[in-house]
Jmol script that loads the backbone (N, CA, C; Angstrom):
load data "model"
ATOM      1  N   UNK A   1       0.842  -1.173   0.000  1.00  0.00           N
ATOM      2  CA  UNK A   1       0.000   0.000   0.000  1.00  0.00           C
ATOM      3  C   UNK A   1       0.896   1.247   0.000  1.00  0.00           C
ATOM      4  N   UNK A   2       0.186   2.334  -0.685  1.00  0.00           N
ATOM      5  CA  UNK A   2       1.193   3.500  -0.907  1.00  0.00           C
ATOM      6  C   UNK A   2       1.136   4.449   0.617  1.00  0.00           C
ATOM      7  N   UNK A   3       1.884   4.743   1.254  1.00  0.00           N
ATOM      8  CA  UNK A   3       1.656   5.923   1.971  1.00  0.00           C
ATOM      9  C   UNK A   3       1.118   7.111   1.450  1.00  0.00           C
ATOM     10  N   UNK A   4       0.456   7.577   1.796  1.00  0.00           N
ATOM     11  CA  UNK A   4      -0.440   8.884   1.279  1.00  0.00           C
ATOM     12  C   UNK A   4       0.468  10.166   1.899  1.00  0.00           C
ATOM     13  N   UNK A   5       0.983   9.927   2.795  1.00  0.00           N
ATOM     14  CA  UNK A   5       1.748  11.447   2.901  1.00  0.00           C
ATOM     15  C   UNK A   5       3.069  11.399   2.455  1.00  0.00           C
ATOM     16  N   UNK A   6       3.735   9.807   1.981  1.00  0.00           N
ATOM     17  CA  UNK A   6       5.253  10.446   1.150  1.00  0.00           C
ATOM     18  C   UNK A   6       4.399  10.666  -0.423  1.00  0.00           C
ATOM     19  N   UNK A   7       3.424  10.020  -1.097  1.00  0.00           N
ATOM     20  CA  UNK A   7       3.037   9.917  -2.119  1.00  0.00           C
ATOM     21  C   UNK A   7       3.093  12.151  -2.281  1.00  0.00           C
ATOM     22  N   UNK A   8       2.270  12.790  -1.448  1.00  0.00           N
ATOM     23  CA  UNK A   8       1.837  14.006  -1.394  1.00  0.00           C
ATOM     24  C   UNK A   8       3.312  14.882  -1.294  1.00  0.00           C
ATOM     25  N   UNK A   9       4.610  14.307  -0.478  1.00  0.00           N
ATOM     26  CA  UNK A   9       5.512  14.730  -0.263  1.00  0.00           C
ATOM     27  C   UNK A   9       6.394  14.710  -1.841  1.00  0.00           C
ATOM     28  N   UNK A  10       6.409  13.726  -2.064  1.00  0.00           N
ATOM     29  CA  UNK A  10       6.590  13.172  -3.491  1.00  0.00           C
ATOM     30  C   UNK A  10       6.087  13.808  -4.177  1.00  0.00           C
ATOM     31  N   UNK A  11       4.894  14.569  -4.607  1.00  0.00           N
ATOM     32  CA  UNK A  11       4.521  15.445  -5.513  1.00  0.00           C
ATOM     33  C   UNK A  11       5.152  17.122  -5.493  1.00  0.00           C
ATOM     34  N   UNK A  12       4.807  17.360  -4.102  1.00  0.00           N
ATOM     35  CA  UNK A  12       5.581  18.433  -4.058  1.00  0.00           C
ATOM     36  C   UNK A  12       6.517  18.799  -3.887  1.00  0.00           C
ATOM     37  N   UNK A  13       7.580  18.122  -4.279  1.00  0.00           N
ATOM     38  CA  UNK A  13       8.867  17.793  -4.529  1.00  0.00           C
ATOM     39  C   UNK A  13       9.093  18.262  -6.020  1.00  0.00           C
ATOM     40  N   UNK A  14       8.200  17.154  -6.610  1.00  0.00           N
ATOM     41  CA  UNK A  14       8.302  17.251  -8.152  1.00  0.00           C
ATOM     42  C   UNK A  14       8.007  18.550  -8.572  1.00  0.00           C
ATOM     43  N   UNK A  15       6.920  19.036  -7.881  1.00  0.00           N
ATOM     44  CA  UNK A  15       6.199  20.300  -8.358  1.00  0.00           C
ATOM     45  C   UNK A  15       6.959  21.455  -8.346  1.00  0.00           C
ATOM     46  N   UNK A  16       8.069  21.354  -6.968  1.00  0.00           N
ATOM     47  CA  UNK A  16       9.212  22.243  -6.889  1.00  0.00           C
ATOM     48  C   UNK A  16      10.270  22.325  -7.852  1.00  0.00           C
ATOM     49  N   UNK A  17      10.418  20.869  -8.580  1.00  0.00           N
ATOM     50  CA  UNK A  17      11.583  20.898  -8.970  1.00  0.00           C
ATOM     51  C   UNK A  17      11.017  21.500 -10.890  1.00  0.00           C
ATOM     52  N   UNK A  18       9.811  21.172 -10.577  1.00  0.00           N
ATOM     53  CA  UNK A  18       9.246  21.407 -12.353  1.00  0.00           C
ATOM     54  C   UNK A  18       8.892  23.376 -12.402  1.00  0.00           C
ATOM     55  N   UNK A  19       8.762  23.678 -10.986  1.00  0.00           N
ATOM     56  CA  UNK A  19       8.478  25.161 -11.053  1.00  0.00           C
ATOM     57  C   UNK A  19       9.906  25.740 -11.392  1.00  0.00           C
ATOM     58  N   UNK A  20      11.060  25.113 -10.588  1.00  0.00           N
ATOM     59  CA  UNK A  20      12.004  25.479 -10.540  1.00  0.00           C
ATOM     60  C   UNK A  20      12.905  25.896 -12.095  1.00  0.00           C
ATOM     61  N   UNK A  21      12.571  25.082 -12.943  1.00  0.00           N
ATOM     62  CA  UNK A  21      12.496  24.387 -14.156  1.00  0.00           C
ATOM     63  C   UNK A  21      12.429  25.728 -15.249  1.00  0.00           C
ATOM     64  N   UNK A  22      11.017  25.783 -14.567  1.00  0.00           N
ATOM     65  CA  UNK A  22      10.237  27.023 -15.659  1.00  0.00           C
ATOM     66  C   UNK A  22      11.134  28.044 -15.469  1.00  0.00           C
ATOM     67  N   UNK A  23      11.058  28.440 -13.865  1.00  0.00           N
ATOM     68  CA  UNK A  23      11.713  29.980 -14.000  1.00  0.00           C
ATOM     69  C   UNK A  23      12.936  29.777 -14.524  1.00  0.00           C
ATOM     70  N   UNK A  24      13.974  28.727 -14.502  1.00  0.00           N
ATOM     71  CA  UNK A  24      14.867  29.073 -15.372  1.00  0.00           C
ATOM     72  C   UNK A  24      14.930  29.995 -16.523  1.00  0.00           C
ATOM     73  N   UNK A  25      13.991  28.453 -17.126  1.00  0.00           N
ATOM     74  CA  UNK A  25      13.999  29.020 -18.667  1.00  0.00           C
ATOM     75  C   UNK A  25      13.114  30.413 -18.872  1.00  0.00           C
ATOM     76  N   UNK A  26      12.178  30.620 -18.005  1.00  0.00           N
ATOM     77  CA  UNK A  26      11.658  31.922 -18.618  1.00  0.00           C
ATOM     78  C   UNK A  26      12.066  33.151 -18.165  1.00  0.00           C
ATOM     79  N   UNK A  27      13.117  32.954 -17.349  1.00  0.00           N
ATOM     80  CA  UNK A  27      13.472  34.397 -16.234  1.00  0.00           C
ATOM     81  C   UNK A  27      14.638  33.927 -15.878  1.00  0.00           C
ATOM     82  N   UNK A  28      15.174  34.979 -15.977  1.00  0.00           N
ATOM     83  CA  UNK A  28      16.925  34.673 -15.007  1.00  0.00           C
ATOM     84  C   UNK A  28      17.951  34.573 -16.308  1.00  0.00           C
ATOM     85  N   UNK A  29      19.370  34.134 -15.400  1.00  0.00           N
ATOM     86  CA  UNK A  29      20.616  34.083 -16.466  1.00  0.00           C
ATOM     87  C   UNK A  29      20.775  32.568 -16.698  1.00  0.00           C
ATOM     88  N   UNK A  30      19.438  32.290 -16.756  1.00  0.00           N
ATOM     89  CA  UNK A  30      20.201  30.570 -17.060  1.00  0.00           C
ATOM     90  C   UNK A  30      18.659  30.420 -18.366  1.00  0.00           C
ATOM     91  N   UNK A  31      18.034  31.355 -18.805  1.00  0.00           N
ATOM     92  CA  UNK A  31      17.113  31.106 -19.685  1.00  0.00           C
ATOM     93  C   UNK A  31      17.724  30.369 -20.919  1.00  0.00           C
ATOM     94  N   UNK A  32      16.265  30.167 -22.036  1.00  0.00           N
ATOM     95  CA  UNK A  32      17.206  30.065 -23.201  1.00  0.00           C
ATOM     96  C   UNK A  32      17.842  31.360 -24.338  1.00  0.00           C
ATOM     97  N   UNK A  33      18.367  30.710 -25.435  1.00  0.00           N
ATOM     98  CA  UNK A  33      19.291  31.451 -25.991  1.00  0.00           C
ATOM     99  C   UNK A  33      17.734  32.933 -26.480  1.00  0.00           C
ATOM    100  N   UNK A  34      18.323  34.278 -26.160  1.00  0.00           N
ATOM    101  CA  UNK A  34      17.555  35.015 -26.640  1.00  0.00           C
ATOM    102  C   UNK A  34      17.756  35.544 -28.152  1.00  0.00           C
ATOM    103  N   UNK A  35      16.786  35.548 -28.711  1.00  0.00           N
ATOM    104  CA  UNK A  35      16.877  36.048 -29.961  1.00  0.00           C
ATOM    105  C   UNK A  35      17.599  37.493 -30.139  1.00  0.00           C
ATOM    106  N   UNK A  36      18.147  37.615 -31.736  1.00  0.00           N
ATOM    107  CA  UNK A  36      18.672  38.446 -31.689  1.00  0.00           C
ATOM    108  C   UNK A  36      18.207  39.606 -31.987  1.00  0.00           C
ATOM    109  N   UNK A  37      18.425  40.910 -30.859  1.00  0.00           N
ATOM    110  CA  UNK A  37      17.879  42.215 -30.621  1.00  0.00           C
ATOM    111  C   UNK A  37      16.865  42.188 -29.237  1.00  0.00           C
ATOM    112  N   UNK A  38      16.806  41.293 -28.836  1.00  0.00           N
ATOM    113  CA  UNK A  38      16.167  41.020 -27.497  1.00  0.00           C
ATOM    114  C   UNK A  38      17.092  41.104 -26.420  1.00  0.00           C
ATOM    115  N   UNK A  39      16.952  42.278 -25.738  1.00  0.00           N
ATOM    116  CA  UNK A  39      17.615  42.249 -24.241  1.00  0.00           C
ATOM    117  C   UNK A  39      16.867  41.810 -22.670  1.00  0.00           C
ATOM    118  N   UNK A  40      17.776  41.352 -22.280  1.00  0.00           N
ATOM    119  CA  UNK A  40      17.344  41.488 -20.648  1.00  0.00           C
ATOM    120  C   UNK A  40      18.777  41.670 -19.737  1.00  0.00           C
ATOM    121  N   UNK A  41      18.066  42.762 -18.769  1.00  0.00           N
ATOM    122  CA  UNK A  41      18.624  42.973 -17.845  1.00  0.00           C
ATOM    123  C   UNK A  41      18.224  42.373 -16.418  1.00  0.00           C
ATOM    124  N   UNK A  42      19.106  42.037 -15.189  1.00  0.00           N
ATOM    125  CA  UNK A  42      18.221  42.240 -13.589  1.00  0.00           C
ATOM    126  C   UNK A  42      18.741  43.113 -13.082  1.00  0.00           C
ATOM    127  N   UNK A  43      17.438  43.338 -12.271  1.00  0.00           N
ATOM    128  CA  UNK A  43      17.639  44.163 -11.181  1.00  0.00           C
ATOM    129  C   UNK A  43      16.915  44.361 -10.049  1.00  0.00           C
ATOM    130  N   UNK A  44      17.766  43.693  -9.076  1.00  0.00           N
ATOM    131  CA  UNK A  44      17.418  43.180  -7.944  1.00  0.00           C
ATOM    132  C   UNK A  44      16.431  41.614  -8.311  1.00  0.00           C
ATOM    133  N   UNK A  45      15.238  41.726  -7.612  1.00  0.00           N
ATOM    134  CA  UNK A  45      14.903  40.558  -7.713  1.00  0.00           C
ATOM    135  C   UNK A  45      14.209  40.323  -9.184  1.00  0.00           C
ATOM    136  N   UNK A  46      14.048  41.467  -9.959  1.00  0.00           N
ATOM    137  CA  UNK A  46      13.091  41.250 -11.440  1.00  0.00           C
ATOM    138  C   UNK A  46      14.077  40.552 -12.358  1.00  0.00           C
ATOM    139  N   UNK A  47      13.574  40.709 -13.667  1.00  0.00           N
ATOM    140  CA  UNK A  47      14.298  40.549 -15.005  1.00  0.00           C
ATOM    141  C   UNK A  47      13.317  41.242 -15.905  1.00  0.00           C
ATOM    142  N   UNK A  48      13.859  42.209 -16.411  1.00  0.00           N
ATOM    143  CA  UNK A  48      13.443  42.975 -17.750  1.00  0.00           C
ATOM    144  C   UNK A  48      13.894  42.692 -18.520  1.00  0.00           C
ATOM    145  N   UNK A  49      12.936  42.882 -19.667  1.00  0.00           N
ATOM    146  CA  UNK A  49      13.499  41.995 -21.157  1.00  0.00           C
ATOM    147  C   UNK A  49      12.661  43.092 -21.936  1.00  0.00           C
ATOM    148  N   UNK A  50      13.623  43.375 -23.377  1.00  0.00           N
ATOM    149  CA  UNK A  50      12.803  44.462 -24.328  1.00  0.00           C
ATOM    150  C   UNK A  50      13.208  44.235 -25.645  1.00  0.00           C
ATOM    151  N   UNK A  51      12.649  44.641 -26.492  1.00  0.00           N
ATOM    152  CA  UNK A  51      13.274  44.319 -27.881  1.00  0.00           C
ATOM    153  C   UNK A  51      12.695  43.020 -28.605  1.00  0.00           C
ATOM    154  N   UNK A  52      11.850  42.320 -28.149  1.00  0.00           N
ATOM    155  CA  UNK A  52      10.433  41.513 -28.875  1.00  0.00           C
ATOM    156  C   UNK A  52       9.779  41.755 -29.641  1.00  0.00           C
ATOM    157  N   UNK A  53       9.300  42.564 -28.916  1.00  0.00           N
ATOM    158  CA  UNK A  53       7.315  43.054 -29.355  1.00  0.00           C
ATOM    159  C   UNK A  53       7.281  44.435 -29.045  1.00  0.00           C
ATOM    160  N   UNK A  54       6.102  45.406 -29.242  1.00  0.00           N
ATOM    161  CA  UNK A  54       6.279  46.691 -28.929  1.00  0.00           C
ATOM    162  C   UNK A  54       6.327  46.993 -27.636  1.00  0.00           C
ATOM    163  N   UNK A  55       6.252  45.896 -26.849  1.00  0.00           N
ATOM    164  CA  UNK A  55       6.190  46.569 -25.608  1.00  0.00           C
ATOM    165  C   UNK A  55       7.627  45.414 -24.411  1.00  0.00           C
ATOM    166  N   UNK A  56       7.660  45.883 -23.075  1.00  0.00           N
ATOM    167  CA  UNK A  56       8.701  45.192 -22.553  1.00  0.00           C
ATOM    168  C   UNK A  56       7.798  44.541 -21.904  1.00  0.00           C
ATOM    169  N   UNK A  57       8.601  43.480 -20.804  1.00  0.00           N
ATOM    170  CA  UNK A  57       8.225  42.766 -20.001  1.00  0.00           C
ATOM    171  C   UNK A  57       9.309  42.626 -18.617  1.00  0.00           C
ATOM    172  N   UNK A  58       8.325  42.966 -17.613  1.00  0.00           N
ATOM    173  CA  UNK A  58       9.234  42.440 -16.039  1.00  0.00           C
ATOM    174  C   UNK A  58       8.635  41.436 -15.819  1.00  0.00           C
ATOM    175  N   UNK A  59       9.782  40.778 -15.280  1.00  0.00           N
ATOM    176  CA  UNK A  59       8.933  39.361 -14.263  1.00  0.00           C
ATOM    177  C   UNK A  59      10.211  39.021 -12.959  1.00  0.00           C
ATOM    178  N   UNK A  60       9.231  38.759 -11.865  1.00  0.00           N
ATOM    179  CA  UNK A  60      10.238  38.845 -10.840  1.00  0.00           C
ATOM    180  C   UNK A  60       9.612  38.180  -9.972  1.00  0.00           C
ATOM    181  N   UNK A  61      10.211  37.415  -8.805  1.00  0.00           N
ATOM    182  CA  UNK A  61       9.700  36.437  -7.857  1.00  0.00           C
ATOM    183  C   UNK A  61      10.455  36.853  -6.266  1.00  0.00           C
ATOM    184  N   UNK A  62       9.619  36.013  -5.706  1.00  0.00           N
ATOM    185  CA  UNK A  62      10.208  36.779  -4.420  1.00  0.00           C
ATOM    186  C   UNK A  62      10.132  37.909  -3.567  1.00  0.00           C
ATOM    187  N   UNK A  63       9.097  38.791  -4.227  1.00  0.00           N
ATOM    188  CA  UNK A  63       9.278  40.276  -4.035  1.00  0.00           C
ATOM    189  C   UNK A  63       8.758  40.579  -2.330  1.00  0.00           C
ATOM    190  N   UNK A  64       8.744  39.559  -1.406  1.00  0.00           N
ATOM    191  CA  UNK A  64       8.432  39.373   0.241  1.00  0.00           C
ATOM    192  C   UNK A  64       9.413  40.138   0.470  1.00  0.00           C
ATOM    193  N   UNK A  65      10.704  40.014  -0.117  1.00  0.00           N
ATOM    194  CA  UNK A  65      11.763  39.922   0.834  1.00  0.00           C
ATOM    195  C   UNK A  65      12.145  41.709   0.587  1.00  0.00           C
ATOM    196  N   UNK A  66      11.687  42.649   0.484  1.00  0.00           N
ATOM    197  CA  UNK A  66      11.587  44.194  -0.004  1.00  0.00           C
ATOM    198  C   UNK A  66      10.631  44.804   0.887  1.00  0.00           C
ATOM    199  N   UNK A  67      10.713  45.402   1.673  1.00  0.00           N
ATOM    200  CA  UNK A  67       9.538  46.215   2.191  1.00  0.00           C
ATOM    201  C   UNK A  67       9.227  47.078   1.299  1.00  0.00           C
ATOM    202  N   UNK A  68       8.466  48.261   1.521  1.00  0.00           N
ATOM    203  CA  UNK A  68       7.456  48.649   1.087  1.00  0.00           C
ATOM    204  C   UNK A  68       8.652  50.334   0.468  1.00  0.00           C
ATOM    205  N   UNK A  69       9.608  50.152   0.839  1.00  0.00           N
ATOM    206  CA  UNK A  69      10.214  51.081   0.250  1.00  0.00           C
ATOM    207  C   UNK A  69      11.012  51.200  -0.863  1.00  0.00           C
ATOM    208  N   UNK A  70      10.991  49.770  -0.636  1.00  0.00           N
ATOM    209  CA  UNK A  70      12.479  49.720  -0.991  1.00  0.00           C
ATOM    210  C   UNK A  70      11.415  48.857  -2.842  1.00  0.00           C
ATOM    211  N   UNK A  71      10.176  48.246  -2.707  1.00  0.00           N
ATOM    212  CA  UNK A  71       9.535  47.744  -3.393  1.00  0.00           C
ATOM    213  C   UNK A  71       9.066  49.499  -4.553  1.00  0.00           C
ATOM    214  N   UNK A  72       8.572  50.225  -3.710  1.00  0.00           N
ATOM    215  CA  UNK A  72       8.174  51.723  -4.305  1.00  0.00           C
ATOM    216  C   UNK A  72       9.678  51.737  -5.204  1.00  0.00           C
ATOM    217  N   UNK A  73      10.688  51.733  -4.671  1.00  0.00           N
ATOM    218  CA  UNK A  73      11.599  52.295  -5.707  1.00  0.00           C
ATOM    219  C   UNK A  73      12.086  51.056  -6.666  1.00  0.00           C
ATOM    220  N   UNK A  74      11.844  50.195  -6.677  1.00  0.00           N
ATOM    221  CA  UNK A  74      12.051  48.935  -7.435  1.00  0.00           C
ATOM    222  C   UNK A  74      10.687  49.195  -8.757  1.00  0.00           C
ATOM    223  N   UNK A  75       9.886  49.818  -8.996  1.00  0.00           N
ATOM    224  CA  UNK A  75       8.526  49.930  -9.067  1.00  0.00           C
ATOM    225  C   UNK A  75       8.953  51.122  -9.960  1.00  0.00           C
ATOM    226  N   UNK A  76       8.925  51.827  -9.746  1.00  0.00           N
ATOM    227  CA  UNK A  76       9.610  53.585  -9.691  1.00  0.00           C
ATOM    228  C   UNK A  76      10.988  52.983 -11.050  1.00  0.00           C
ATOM    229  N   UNK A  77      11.967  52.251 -10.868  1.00  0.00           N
ATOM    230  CA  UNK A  77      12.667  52.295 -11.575  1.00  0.00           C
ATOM    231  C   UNK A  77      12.287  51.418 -13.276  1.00  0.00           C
ATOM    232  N   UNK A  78      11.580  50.603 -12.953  1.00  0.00           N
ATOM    233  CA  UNK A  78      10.954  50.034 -14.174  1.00  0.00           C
ATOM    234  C   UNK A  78      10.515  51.225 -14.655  1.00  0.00           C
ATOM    235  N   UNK A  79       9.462  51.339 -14.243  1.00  0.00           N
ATOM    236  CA  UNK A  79       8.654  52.894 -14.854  1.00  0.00           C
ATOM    237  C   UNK A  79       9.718  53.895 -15.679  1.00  0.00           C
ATOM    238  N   UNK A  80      10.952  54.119 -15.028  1.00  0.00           N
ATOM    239  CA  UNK A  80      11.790  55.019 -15.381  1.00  0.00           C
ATOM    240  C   UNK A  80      12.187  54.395 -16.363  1.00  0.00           C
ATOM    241  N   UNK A  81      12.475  53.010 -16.649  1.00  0.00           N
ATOM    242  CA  UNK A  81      13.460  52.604 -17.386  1.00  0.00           C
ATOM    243  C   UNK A  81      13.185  52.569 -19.078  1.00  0.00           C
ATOM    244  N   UNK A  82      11.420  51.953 -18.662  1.00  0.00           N
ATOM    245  CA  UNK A  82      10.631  52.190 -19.960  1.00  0.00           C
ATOM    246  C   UNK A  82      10.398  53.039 -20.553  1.00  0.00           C
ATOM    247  N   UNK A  83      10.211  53.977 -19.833  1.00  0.00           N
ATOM    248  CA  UNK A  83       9.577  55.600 -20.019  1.00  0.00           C
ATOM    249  C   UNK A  83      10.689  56.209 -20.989  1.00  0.00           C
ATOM    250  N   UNK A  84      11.936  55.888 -20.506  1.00  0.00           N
ATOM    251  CA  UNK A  84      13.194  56.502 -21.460  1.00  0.00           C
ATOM    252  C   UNK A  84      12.995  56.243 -22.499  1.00  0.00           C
ATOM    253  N   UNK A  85      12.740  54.613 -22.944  1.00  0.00           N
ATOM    254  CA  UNK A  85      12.695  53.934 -24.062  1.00  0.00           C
ATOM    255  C   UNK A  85      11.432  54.436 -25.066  1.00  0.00           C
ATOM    256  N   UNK A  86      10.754  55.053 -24.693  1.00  0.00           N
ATOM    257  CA  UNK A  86       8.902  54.898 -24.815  1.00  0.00           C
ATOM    258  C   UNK A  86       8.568  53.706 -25.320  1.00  0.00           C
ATOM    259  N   UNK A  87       8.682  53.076 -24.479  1.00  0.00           N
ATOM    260  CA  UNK A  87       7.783  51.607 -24.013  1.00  0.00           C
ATOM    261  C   UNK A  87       7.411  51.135 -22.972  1.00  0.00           C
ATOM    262  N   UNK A  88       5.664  50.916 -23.545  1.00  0.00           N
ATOM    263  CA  UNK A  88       5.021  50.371 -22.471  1.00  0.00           C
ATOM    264  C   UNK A  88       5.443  48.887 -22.064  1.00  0.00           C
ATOM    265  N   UNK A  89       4.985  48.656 -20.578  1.00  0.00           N
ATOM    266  CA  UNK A  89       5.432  47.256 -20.581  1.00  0.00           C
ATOM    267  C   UNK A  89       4.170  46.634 -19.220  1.00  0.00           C
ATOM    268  N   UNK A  90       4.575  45.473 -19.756  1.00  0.00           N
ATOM    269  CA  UNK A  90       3.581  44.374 -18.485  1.00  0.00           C
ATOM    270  C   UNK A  90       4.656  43.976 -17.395  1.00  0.00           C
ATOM    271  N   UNK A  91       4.183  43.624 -16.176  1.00  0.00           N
ATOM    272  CA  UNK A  91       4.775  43.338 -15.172  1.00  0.00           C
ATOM    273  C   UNK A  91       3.582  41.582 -15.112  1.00  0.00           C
ATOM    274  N   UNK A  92       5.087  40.705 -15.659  1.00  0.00           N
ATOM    275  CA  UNK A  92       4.384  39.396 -15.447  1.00  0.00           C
ATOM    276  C   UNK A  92       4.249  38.753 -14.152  1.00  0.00           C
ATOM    277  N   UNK A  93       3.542  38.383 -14.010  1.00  0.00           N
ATOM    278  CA  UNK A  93       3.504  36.835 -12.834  1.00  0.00           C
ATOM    279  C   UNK A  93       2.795  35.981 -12.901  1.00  0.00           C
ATOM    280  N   UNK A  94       3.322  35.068 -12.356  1.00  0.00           N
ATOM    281  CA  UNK A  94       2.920  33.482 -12.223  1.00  0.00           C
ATOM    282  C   UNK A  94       2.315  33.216 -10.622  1.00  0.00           C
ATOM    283  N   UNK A  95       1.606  32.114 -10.886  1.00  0.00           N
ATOM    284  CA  UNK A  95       0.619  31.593  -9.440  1.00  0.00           C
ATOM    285  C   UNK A  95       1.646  31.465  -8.186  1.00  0.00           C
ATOM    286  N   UNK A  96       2.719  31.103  -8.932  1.00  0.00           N
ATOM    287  CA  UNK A  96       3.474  30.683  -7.445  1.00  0.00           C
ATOM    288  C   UNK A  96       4.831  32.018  -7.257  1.00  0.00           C
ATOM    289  N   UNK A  97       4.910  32.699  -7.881  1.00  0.00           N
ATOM    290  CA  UNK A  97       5.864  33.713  -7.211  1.00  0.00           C
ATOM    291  C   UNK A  97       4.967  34.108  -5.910  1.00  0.00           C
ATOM    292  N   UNK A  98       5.954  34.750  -5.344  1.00  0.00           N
ATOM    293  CA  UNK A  98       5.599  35.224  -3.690  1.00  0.00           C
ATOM    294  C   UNK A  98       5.578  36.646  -3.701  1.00  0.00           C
ATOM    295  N   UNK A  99       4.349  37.688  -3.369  1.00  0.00           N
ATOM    296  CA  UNK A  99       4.745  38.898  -3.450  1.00  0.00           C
ATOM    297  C   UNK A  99       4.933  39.520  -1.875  1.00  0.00           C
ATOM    298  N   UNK A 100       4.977  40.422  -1.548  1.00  0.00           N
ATOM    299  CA  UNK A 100       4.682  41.697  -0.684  1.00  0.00           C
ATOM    300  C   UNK A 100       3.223  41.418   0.200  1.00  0.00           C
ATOM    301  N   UNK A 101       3.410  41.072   1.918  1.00  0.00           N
ATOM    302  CA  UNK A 101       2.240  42.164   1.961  1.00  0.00           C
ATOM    303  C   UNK A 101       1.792  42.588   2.678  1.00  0.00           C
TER     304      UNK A 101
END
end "model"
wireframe off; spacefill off
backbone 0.3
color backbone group
């Protein structure tokens, strides 16, 4: 008979290691190869990426670990960064990043 709580332990294991997975590839310095004229930068806990589509994209995880000031100017600097560029942009997230609160 299966144990029901390593079976559950066992999943969320997997689930960690398959989330873990994603953000690689879709965020961070370990993504895949970006096309050419597509940038990304980090900063702090995000990753901005521009040069796709008409518009940019942040995506960032973790954002607990920032109080509320230090999040305003993290916030504040995207804004700035696009604004130079004139491009609008989305601020992505996923179910399981952790925000602020």
């Amino acid at each position: 008979m299966v144990d029901p709580s390593t079976s559950e332990q066992a999943r969320s294991v997997e689930c960690a290691q398959l989330l873990g997975a994603f953000d690689a590839q879709m965020r961070g310095p370990d993504r895949l190869h970006l096309p050419d004229g597509v940038h990304e930068e980090v900063d702090g806990p995000i990753y901005r990426r521009w040069g796709l589509a008409p518009c940019g994209f942040v995506s960032g995880r973790d954002l607990y670990q920032l109080d509320r000031t230090q999040l305003d100017a993290l916030i504040a600097r995207q804004i700035e960064f696009f604004d130079q560029r004139s491009l609008a942009f989305e601020w992505k997230t996923y179910s399981h990043d952790h925000s602020p609160t």
